[in-house]
C-alpha positions in Angstrom: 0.0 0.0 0.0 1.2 3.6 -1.0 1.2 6.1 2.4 -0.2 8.6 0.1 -3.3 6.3 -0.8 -3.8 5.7 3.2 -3.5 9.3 4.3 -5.8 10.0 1.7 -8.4 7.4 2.6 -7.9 8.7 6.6 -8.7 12.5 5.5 -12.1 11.1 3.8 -13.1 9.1 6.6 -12.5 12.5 8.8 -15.8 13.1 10.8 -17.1 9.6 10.9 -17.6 7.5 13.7 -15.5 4.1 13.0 -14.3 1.1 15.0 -10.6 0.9 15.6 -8.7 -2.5 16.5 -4.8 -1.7 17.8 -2.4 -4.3 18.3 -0.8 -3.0 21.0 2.4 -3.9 22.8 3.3 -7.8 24.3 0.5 -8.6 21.5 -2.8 -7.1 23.4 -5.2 -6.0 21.3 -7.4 -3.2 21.8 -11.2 -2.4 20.2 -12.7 1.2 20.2 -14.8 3.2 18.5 -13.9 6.9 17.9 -14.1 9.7 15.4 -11.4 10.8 13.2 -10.8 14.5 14.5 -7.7 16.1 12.6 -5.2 14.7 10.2 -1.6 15.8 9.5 1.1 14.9 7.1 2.5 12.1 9.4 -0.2 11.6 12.0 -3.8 11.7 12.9 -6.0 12.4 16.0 -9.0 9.8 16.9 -11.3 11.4 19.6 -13.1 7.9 21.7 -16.5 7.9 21.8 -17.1 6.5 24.9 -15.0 8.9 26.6 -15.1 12.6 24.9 -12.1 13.9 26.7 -9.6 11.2 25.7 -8.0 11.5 21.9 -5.4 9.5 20.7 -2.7 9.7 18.3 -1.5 7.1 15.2 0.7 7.6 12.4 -0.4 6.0 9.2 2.4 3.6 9.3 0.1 2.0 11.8 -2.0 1.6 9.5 0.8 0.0 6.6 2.2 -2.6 9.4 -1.5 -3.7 10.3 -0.9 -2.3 14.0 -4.2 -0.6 13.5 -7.4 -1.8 11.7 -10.4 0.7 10.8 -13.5 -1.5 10.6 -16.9 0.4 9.3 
């Protein structure tokens, strides 16, 4: 996949409300569902639903290594 094409895709998803899955570190996976708030040229910020005040941060070479799915 070519990082352009990703960041791309990320910037038209912006606004939506999608399900994350994050392989985390020691191989424990974690499921949210959050709202793509801002994107930048190497990151982009994912504000969770179920709690407003937490946002966090992935680069979309998360998303090339499969560290993080985006499920509709």
């Amino acid at each position: 996949m070519n990082i352009d094409k990703i960041r791309e895709d990320v910037k038209l998803k912006e606004g939506e409300i999608l399900h994350f899955k994050f392989n985390g570190s020691r191989n424990q996976i974690v499921e949210f569902d959050g709202e793509i708030i801002e994107t930048y040229p190497a990151i982009f910020l994912v504000k969770l639903v179920d709690d407003a005040n937490h946002i966090k941060s992935f680069s979309y070479s998360d998303l090339v290594t499969s560290s993080l799915e985006i499920i509709k």
